[in-house]
Backbone bond lengths (Angstrom), bond angles and torsions (degrees), N, CA, C in turn:
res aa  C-N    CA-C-N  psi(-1)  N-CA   C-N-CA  omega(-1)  CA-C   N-CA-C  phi
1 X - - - 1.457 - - 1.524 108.38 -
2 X 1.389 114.39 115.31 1.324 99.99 164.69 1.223 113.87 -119.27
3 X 1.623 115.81 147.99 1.448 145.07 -143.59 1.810 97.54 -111.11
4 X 1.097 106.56 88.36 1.543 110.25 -176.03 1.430 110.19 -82.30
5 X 1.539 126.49 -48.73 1.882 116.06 -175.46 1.505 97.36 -137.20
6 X 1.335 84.01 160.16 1.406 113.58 -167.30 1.445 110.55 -98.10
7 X 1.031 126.25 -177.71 1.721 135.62 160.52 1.196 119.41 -165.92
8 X 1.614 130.19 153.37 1.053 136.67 -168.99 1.240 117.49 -128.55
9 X 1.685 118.28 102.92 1.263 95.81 -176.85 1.193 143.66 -104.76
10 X 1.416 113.47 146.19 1.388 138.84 -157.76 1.312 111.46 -85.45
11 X 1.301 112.28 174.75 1.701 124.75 172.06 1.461 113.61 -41.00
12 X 1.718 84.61 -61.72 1.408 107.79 -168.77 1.373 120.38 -65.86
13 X 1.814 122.21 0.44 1.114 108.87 179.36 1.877 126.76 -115.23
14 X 1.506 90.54 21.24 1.328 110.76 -162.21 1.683 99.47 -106.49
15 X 1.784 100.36 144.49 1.286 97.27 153.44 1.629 158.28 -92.63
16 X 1.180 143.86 -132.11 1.437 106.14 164.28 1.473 113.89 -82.96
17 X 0.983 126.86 -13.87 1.357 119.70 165.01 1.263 130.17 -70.11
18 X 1.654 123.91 10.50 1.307 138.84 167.97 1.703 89.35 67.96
19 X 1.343 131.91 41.14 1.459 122.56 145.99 1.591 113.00 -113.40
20 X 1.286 113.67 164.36 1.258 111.67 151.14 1.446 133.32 -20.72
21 X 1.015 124.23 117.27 1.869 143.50 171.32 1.617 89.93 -50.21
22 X 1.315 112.34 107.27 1.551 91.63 152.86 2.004 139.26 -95.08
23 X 1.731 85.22 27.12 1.547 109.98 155.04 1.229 125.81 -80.80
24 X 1.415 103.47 -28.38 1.622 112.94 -148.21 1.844 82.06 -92.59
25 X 1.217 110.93 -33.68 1.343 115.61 -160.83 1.630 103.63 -77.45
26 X 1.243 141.39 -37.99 1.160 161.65 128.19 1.517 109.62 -9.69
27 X 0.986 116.54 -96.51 1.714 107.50 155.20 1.203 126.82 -9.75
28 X 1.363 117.09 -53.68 1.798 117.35 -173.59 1.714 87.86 -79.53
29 X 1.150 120.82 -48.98 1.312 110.59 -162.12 1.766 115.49 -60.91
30 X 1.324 109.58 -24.35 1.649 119.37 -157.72 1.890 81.80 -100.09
31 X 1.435 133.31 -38.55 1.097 131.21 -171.46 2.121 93.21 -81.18
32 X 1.125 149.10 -35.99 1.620 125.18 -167.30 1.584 84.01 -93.95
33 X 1.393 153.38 -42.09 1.201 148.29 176.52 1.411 108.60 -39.87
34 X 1.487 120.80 -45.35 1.489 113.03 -174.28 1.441 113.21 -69.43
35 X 2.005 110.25 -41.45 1.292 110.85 -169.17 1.409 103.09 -70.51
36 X 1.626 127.93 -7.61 1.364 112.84 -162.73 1.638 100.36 -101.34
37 X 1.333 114.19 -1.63 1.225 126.10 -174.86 1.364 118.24 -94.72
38 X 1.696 110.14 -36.37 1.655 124.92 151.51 1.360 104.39 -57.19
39 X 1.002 122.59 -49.16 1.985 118.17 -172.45 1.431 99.12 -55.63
40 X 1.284 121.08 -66.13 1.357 126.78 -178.36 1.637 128.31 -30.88
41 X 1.555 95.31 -62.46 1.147 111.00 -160.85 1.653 101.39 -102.24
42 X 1.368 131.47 28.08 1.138 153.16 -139.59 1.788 108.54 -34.26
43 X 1.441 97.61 77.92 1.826 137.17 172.28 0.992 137.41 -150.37
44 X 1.303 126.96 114.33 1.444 129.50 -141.88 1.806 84.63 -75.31
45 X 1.513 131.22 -27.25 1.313 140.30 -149.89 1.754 84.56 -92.65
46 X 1.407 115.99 94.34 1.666 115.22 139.14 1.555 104.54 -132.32
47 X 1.283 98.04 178.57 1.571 113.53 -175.94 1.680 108.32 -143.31
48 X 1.379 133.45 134.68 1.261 130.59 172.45 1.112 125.69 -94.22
49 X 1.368 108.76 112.71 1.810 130.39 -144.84 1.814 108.98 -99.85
50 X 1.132 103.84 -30.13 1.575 112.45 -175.94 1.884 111.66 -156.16
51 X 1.381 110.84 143.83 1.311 114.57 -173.84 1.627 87.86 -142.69
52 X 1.656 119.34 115.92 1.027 114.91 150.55 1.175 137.00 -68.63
53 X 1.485 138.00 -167.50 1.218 149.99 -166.89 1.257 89.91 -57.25
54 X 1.945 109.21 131.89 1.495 106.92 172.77 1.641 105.75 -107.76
55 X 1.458 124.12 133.51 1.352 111.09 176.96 1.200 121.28 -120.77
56 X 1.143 113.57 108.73 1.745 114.63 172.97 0.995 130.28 -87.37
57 X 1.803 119.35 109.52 0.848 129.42 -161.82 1.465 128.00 -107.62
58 X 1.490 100.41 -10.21 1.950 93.77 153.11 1.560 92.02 -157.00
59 X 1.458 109.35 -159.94 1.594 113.02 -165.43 1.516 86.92 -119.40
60 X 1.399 95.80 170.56 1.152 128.42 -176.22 1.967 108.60 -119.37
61 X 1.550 120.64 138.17 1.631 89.83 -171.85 1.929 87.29 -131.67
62 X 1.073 103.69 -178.56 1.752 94.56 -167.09 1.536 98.07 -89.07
63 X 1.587 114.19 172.83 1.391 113.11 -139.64 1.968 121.69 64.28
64 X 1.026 145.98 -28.56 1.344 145.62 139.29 0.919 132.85 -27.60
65 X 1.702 130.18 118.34 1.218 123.43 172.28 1.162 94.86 -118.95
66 X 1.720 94.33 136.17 1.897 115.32 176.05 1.057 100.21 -123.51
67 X 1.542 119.29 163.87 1.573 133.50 -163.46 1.716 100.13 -138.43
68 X 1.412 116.57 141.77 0.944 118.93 174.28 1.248 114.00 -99.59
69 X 1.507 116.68 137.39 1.712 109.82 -178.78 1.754 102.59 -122.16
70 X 1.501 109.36 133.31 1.587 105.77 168.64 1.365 111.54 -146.42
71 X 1.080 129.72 152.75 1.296 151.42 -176.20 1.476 139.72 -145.86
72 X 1.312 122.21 112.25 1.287 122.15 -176.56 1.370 126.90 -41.18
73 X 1.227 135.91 126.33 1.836 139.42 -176.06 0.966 123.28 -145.10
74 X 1.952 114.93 25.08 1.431 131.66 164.28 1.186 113.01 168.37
75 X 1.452 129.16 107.78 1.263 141.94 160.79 1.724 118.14 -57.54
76 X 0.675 166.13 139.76 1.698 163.50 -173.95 1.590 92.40 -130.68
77 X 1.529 106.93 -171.67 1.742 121.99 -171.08 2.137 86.71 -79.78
78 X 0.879 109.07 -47.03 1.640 101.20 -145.86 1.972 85.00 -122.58
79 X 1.524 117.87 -17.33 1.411 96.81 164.51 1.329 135.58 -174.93
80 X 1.263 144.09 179.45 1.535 137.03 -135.61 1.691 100.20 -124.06
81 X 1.182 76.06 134.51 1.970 87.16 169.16 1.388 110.85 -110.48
82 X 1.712 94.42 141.70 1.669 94.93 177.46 1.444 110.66 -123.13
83 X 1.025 120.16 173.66 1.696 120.18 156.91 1.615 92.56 -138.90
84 X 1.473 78.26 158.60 1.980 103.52 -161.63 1.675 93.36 -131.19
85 X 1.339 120.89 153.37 1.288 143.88 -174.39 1.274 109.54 -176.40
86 X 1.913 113.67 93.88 1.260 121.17 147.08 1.521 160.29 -55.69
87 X 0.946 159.08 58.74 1.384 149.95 -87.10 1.807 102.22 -152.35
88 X 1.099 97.53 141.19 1.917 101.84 163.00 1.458 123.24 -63.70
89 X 1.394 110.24 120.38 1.537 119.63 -160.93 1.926 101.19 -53.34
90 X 1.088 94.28 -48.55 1.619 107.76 -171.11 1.162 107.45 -77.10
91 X 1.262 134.98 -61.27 1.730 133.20 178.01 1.446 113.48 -81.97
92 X 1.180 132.04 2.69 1.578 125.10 178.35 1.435 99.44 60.15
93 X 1.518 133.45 20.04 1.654 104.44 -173.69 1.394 90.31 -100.52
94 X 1.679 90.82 161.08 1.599 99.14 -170.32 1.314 103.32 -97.94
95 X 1.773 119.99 149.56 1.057 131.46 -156.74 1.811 98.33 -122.97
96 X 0.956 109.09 -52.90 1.804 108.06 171.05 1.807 106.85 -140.28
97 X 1.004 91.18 152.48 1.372 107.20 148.64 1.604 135.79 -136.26
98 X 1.365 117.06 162.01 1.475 114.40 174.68 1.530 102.41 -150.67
99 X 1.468 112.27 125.77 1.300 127.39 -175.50 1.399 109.81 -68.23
100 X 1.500 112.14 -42.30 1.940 106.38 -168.40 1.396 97.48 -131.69
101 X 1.204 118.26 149.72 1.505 120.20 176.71 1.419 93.60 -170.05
102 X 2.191 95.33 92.43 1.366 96.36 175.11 1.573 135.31 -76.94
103 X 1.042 129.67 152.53 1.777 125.20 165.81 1.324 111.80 -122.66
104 X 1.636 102.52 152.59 1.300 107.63 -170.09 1.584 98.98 -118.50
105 X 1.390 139.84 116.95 1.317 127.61 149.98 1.643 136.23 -68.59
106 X 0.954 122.55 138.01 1.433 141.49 -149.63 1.609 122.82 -127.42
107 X 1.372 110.83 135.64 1.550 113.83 -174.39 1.419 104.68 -78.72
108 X 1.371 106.04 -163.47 1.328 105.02 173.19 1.666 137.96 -87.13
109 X 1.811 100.24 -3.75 1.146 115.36 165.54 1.848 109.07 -110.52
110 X 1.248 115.89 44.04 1.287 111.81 170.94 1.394 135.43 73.68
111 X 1.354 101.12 13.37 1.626 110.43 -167.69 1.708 110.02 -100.60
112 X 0.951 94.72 123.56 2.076 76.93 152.73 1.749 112.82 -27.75
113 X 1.460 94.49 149.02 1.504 107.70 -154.83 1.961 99.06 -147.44
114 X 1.026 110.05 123.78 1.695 106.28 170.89 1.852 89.48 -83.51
115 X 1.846 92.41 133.25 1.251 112.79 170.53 1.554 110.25 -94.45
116 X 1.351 107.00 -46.15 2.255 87.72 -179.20 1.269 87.02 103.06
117 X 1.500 161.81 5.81 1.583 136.25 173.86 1.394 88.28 -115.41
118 X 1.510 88.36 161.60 1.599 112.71 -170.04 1.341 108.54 -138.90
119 X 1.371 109.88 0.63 1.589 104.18 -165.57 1.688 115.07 -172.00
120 X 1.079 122.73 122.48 1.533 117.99 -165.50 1.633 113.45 -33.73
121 X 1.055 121.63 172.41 1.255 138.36 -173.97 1.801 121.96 -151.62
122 X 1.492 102.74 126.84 1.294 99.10 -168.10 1.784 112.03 -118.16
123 X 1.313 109.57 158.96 1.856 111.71 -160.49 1.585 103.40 -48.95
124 X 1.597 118.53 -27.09 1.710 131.24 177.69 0.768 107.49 -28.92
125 X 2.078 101.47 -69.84 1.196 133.14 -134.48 1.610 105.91 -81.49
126 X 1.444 117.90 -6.91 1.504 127.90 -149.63 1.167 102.91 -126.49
127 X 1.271 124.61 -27.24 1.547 128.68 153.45 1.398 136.93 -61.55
């Protein structure tokens, strides 16, 4: 799993119970999934087609920095599966997970699109 961005949480991202928003957290997660899915599938054009079961498994409280981790675990003709695992930067405890989080790549008129990768890709490998 690799853990590409971080976050810090703020005032503004808590709910009234002074934990983590688990909207706000959703957002970051559905927003580094897409960019890691453009990196991948190297097209700025995806769309997020399916989100499995999300499980939250502890809180997050402000002052906290959590890191998002995702990783590819199935390429398809037209799109990429991820799984996501959030966690506390400092304690490693895990904060959510999500097993599938499909993407769809896309032409330039919006269609499903065959991408051509078969296998993760790293900033090395692309340079």
């Amino acid at each position: 799993m690799n853990f590409h961005t971080r976050k810090w949480i703020k005032p503004e991202d808590l709910n009234p119970n002074g934990s983590l928003f688990g909207g706000s957290l959703l957002r970051w997660i559905d927003e580094e999934a897409a960019i890691y899915a453009i990196i991948q599938l190297d097209n700025a054009r995806v769309v997020t087609k399916y989100i499995s079961e999300i499980n939250f498994v502890s809180s997050a409280r402000q002052g906290d920095i959590i890191e998002l981790g995702m990783t590819a675990t199935h390429f398809g003709t037209t799109s990429l599966t991820l799984e996501c695992h959030v966690r506390n930067k400092i304690t490693h405890k895990s904060i959510l997970t999500i097993e599938r989080m499909i993407f769809v790549n896309l032409d330039e008129d919006g269609n499903p699109a065959p991408h051509g990768k078969t296998e993760i890709t790293y900033a090395k490998d692309r340079l």
